[in-house]
mmCIF file as gemmi writes it, N, C-alpha and C atoms, coordinates in Angstrom:
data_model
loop_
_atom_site.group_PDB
_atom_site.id
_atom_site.type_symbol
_atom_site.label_atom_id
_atom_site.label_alt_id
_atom_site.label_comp_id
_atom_site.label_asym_id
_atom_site.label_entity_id
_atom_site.label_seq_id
_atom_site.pdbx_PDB_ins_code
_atom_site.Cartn_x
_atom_site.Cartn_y
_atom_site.Cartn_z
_atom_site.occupancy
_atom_site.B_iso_or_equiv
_atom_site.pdbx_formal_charge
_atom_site.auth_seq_id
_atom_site.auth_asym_id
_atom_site.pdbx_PDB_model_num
ATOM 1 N N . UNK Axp A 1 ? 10.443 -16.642 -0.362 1 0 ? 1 A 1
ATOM 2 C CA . UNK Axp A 1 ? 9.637 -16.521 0.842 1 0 ? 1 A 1
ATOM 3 C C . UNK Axp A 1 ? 10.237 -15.511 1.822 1 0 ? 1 A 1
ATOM 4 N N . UNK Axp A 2 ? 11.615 -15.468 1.807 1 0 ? 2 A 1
ATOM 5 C CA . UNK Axp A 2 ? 12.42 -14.123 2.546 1 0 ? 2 A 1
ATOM 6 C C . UNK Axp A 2 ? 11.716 -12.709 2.598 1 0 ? 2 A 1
ATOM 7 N N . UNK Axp A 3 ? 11.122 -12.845 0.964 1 0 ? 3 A 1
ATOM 8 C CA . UNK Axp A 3 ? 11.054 -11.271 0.754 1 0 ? 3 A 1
ATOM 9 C C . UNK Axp A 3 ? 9.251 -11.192 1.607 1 0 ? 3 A 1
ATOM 10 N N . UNK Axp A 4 ? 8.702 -12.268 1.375 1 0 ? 4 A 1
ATOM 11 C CA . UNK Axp A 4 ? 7.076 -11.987 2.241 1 0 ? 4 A 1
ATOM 12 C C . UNK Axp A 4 ? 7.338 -12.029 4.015 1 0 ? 4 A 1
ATOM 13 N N . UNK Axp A 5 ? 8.483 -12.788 4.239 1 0 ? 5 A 1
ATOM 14 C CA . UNK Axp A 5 ? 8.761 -12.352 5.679 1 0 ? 5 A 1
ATOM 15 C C . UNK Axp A 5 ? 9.215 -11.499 6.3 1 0 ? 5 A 1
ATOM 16 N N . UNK Axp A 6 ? 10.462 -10.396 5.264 1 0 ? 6 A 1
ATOM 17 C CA . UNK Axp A 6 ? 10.853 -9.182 5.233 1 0 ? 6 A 1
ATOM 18 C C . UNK Axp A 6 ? 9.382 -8.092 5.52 1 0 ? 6 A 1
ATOM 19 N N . UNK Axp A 7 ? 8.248 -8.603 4.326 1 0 ? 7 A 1
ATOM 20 C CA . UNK Axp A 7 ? 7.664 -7.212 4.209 1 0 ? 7 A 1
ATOM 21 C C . UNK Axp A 7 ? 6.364 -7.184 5.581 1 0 ? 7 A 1
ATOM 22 N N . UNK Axp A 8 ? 6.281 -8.571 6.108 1 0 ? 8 A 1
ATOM 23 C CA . UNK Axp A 8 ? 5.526 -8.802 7.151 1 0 ? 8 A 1
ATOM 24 C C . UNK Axp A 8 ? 6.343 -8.172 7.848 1 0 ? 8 A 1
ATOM 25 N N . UNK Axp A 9 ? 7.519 -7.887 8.526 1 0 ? 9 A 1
ATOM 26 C CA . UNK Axp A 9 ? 8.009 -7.411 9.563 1 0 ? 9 A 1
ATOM 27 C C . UNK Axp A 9 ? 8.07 -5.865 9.292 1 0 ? 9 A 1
ATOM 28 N N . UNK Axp A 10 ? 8.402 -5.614 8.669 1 0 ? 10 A 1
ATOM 29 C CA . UNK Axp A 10 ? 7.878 -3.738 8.335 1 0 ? 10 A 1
ATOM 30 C C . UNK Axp A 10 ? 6.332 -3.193 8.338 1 0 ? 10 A 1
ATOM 31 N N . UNK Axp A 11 ? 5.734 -4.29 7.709 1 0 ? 11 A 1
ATOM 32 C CA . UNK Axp A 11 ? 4.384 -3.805 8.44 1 0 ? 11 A 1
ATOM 33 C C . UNK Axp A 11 ? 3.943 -3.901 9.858 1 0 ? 11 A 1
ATOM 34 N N . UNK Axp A 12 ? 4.754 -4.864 10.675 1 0 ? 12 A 1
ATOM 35 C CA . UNK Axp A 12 ? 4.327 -4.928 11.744 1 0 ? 12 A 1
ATOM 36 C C . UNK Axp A 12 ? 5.194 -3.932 12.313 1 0 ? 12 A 1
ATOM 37 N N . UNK Axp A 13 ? 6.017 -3.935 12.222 1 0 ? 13 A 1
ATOM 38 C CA . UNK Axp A 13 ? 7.009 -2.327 12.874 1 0 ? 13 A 1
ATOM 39 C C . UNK Axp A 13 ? 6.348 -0.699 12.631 1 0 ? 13 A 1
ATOM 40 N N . UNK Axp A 14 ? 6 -0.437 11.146 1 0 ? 14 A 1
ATOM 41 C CA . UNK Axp A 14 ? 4.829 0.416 11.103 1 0 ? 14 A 1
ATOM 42 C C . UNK Axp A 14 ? 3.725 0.681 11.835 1 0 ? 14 A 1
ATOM 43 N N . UNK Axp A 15 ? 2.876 -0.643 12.403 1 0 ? 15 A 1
ATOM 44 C CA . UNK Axp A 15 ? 1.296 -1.008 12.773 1 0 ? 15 A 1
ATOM 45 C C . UNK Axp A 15 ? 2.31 -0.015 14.673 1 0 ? 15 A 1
ATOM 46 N N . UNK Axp A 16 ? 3.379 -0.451 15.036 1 0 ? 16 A 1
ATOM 47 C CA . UNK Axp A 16 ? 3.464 -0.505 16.665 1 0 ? 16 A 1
ATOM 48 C C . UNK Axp A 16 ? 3.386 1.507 16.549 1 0 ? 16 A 1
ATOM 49 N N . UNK Axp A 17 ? 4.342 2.359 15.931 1 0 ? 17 A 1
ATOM 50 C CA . UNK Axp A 17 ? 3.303 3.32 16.016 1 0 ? 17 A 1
ATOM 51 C C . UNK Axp A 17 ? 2.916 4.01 15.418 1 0 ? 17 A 1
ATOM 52 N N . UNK Axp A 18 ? 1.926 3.495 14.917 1 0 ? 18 A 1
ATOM 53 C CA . UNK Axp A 18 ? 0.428 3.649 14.545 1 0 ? 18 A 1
ATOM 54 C C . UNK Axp A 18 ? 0.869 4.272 12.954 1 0 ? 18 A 1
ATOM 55 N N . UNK Axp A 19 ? 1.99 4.182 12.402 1 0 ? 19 A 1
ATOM 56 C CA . UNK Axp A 19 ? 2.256 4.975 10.737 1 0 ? 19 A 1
ATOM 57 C C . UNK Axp A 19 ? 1.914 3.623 10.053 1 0 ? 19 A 1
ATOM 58 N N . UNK Axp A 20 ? 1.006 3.098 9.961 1 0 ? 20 A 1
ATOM 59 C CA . UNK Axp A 20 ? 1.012 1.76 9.208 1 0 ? 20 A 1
ATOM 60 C C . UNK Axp A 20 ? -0.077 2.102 7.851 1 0 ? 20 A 1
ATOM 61 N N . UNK Axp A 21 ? -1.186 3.319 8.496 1 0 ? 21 A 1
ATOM 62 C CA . UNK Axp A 21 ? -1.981 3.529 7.358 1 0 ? 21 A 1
ATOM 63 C C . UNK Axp A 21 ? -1.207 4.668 6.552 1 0 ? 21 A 1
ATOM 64 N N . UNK Axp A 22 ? -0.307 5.341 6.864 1 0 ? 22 A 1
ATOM 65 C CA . UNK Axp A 22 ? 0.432 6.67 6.016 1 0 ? 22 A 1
ATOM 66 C C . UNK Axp A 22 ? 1.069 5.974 4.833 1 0 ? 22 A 1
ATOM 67 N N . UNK Axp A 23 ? 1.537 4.468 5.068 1 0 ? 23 A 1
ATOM 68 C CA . UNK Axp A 23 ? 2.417 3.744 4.369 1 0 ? 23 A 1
ATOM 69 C C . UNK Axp A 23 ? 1.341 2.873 3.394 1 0 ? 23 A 1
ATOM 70 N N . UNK Axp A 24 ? 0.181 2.643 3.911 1 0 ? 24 A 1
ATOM 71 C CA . UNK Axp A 24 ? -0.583 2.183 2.954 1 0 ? 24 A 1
ATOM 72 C C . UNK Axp A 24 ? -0.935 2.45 1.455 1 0 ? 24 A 1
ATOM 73 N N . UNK Axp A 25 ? -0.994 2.046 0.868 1 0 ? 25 A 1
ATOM 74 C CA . UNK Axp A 25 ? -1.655 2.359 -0.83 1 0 ? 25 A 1
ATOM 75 C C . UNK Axp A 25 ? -3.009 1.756 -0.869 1 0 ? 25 A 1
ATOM 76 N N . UNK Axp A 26 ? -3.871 2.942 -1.285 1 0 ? 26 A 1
ATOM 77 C CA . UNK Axp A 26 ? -5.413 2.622 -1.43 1 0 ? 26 A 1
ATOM 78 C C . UNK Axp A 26 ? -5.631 3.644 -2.91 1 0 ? 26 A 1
ATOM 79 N N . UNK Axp A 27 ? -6.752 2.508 -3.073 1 0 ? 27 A 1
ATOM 80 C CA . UNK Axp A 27 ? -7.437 2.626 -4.571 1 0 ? 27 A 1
ATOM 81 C C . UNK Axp A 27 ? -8.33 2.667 -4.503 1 0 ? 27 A 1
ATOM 82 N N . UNK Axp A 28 ? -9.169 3.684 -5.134 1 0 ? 28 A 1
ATOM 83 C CA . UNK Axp A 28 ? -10.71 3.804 -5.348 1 0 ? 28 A 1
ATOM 84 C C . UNK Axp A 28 ? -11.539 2.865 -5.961 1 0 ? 28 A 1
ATOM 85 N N . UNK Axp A 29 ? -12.336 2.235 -5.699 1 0 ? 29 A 1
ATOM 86 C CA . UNK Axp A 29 ? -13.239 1.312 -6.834 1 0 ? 29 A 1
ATOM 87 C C . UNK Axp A 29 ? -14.074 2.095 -7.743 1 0 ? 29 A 1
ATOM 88 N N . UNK Axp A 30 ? -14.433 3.283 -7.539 1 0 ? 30 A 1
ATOM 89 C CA . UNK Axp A 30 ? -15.493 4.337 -8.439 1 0 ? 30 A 1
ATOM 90 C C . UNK Axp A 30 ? -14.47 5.272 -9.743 1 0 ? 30 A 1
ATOM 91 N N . UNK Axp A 31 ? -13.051 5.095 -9.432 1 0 ? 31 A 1
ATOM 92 C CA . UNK Axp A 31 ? -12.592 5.941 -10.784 1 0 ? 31 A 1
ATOM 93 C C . UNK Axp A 31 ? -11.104 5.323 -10.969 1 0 ? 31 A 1
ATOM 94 N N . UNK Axp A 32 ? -10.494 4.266 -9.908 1 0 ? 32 A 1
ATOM 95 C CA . UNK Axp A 32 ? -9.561 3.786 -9.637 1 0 ? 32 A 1
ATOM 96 C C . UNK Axp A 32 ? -8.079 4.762 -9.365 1 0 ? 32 A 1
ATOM 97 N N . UNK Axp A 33 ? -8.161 5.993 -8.868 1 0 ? 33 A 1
ATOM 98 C CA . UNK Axp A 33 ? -7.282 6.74 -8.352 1 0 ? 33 A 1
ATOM 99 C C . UNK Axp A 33 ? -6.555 6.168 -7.563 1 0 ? 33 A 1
ATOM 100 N N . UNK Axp A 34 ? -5.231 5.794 -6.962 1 0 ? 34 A 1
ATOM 101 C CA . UNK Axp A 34 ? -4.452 5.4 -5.992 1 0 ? 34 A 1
ATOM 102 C C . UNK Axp A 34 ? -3.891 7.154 -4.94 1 0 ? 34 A 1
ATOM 103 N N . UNK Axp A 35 ? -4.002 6.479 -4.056 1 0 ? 35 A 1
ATOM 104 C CA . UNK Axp A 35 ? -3.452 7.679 -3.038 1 0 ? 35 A 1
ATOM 105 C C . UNK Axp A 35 ? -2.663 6.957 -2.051 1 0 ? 35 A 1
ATOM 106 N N . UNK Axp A 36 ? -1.373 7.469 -1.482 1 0 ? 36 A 1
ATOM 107 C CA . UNK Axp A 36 ? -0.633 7.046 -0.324 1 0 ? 36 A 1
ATOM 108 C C . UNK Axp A 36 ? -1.185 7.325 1.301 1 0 ? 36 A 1
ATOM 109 N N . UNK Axp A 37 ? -1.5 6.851 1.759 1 0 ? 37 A 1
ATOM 110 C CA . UNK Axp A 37 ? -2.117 7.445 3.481 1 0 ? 37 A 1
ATOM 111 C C . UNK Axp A 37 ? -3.483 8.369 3.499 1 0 ? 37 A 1
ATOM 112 N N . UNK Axp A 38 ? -4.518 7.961 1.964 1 0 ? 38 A 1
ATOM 113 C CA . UNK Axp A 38 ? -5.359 8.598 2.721 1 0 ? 38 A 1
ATOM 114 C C . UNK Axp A 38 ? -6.604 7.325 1.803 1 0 ? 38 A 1
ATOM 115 N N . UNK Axp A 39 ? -7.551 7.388 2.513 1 0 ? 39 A 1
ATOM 116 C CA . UNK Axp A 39 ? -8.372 6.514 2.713 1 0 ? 39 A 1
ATOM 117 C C . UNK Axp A 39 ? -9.689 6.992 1.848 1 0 ? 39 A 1
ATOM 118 N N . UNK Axp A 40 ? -9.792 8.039 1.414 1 0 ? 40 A 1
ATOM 119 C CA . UNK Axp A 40 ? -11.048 8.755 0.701 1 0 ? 40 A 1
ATOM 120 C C . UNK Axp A 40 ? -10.356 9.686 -0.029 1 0 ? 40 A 1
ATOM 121 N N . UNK Axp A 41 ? -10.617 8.679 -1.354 1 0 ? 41 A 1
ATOM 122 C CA . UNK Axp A 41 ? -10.393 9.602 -2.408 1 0 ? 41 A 1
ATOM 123 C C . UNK Axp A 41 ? -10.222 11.315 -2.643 1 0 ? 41 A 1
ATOM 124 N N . UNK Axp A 42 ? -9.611 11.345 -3.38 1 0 ? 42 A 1
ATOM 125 C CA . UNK Axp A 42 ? -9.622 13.248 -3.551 1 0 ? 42 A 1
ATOM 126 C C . UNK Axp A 42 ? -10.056 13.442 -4.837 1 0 ? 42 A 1
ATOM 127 N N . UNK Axp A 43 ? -10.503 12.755 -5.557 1 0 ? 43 A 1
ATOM 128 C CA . UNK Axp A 43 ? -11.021 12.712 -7.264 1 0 ? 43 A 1
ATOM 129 C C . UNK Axp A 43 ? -12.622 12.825 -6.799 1 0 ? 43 A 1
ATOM 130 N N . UNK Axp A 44 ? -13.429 11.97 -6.322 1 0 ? 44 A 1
ATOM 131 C CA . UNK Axp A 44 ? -14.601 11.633 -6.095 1 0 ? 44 A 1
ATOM 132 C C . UNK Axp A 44 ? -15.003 11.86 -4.904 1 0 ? 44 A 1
ATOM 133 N N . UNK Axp A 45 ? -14.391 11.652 -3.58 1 0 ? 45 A 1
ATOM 134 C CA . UNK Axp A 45 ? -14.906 11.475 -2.543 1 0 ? 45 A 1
ATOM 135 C C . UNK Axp A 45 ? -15.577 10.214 -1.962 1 0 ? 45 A 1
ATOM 136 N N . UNK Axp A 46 ? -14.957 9.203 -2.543 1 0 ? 46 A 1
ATOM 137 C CA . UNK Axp A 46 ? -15.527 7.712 -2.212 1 0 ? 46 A 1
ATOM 138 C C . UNK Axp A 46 ? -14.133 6.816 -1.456 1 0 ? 46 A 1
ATOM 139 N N . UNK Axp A 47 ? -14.659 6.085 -0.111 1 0 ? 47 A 1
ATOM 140 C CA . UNK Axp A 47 ? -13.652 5.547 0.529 1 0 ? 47 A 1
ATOM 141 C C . UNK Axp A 47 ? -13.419 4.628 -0.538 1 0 ? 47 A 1
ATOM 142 N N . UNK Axp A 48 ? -12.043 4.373 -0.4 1 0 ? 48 A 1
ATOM 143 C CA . UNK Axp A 48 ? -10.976 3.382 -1.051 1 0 ? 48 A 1
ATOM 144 C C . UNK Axp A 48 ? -10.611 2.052 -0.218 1 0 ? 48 A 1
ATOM 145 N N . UNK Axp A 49 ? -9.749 1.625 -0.953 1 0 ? 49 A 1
ATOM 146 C CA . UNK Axp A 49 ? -9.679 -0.089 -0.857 1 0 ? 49 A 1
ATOM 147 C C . UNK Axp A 49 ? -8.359 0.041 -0.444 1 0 ? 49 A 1
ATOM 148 N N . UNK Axp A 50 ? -7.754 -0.829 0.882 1 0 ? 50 A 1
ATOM 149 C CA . UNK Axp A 50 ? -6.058 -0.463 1.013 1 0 ? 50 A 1
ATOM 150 C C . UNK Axp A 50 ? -5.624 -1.873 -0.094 1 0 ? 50 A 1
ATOM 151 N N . UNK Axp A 51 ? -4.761 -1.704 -0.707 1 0 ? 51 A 1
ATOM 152 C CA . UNK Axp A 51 ? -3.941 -2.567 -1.222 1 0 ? 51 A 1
ATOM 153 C C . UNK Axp A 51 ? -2.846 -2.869 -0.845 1 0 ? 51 A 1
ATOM 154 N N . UNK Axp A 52 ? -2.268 -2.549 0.502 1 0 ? 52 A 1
ATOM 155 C CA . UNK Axp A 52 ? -1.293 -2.806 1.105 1 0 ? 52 A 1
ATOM 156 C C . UNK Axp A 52 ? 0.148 -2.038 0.979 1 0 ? 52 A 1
ATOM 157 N N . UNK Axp A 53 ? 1.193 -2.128 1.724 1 0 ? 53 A 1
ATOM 158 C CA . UNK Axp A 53 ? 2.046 -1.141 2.148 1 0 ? 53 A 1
ATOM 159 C C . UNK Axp A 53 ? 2.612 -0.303 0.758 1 0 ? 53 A 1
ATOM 160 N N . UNK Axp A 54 ? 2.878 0.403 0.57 1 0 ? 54 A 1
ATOM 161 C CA . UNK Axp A 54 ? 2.931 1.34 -0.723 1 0 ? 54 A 1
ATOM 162 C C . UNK Axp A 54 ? 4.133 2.721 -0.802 1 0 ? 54 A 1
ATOM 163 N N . UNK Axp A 55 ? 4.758 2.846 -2.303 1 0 ? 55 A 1
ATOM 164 C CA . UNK Axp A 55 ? 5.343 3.663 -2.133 1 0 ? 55 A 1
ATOM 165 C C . UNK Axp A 55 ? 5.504 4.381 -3.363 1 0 ? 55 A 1
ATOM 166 N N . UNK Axp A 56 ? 5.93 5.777 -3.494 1 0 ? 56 A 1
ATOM 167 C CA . UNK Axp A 56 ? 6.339 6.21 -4.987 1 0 ? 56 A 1
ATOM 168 C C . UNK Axp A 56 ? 7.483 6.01 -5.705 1 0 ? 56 A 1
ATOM 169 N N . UNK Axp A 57 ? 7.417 5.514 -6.877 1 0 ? 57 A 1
ATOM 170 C CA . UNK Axp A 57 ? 8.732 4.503 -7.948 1 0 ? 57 A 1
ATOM 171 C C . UNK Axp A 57 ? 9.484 6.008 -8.023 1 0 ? 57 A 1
ATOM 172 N N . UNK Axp A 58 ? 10.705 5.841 -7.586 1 0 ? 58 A 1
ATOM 173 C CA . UNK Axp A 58 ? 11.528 6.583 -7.626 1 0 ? 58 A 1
ATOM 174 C C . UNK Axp A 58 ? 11.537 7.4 -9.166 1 0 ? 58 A 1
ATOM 175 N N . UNK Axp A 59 ? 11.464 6.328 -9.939 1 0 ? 59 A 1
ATOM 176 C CA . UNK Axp A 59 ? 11.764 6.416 -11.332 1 0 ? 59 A 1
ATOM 177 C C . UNK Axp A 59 ? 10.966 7.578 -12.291 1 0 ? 59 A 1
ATOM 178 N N . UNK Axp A 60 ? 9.476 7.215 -11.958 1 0 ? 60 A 1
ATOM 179 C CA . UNK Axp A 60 ? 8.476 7.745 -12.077 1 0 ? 60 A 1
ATOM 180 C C . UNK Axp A 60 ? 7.36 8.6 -11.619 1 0 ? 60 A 1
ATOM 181 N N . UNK Axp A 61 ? 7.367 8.265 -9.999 1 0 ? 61 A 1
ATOM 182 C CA . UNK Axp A 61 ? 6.445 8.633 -9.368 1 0 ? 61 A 1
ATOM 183 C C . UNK Axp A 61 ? 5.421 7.415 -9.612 1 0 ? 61 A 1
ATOM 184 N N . UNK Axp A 62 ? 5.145 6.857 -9.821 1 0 ? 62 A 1
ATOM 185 C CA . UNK Axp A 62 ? 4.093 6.169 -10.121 1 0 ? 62 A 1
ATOM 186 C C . UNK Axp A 62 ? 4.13 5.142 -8.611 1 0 ? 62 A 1
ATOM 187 N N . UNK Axp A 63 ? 2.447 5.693 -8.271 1 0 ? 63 A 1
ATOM 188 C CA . UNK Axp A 63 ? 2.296 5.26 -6.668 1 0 ? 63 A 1
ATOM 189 C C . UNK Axp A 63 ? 1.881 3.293 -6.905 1 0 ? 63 A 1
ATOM 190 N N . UNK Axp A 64 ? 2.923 2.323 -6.13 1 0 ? 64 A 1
ATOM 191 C CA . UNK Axp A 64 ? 2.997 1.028 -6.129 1 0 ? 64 A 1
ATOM 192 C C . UNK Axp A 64 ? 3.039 0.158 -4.745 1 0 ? 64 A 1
ATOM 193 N N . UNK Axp A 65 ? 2.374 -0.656 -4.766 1 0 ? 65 A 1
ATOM 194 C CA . UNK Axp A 65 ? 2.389 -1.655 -3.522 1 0 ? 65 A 1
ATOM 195 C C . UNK Axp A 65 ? 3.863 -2.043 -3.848 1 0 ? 65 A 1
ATOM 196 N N . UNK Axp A 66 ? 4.095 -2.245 -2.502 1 0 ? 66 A 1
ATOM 197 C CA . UNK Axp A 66 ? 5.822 -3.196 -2.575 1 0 ? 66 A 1
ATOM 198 C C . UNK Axp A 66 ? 5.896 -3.948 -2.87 1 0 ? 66 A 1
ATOM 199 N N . UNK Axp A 67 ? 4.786 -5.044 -3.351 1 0 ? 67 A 1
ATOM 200 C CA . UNK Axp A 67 ? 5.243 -6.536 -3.791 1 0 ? 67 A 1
ATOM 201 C C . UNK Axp A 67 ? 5.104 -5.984 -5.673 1 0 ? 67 A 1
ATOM 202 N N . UNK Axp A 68 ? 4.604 -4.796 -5.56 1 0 ? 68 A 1
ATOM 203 C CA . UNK Axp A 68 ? 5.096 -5.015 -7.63 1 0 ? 68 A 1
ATOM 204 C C . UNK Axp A 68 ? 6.025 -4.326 -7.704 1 0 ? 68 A 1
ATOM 205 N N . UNK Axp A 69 ? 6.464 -3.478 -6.584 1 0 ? 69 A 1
ATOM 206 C CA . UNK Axp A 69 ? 7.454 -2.489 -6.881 1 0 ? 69 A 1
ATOM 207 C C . UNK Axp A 69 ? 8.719 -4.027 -6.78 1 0 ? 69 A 1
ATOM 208 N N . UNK Axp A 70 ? 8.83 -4.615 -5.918 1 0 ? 70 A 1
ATOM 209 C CA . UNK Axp A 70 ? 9.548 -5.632 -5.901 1 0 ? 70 A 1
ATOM 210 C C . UNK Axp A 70 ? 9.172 -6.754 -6.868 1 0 ? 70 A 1
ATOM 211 N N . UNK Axp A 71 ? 8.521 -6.685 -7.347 1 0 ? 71 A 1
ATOM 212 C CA . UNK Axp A 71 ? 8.232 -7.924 -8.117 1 0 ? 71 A 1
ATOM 213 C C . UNK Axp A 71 ? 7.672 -9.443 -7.417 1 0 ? 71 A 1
ATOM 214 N N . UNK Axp A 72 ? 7.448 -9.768 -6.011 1 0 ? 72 A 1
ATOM 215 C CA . UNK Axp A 72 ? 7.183 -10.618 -5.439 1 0 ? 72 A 1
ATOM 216 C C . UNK Axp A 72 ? 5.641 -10.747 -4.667 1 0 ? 72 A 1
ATOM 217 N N . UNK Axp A 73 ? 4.957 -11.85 -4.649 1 0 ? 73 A 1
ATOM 218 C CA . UNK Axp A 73 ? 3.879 -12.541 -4.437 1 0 ? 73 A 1
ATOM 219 C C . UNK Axp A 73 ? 4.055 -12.846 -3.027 1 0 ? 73 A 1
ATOM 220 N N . UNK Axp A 74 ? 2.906 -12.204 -1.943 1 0 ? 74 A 1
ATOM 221 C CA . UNK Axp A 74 ? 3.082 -12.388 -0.607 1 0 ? 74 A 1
ATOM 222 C C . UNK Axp A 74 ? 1.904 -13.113 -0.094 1 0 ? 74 A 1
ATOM 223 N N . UNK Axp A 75 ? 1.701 -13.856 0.704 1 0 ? 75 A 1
ATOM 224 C CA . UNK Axp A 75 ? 0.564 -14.767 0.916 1 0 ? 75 A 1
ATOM 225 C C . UNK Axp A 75 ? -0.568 -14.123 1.985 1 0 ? 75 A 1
ATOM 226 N N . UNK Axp A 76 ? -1.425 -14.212 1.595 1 0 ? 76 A 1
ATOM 227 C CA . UNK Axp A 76 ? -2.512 -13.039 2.111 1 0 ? 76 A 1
ATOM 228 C C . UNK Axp A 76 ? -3.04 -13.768 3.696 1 0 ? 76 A 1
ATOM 229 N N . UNK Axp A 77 ? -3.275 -13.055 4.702 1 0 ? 77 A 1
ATOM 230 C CA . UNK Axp A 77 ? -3.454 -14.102 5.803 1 0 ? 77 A 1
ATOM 231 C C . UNK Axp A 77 ? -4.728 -14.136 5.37 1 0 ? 77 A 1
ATOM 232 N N . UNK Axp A 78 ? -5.936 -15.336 6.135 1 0 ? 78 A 1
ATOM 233 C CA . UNK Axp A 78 ? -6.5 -15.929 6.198 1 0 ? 78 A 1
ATOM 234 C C . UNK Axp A 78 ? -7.337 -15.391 7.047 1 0 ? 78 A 1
């Protein structure tokens, strides 16, 4: 539960100024492209879905929300 209270507090430190959507990861529903900080696709031109705070795997590049890059399950508010 540490690690969902950790990643709540970086998003809320992000949200104060205003870099909270740059850090976001969004996915298209029309071709499923992921992009970091931008909100409309560059494949199609169709707004995307945020999937929450996001980053590129060092390893790979391969663009990931922090809870798979971490491996942990965060509880969605309500």
């Amino acid at each position: 539960m540490k690690a969902a209270a950790d990643l709540a507090s970086v998003r809320q430190l992000l949200a104060q100024p205003g870099q909270l959507e740059a850090h976001t990861l969004f996915e298209c529903s029309g071709c499923g492209e992921r992009q970091l900080g931008q909100r409309r696709c560059e494949a199609c031109g169709s707004f995307c879905r945020a999937l929450g705070l996001g980053a590129a795997c060092t390893e790979c590049g391969e663009l990931l929300i922090l809870t798979e890059l971490f491996d942990v399950e965060v509880p969605q508010p309500n």
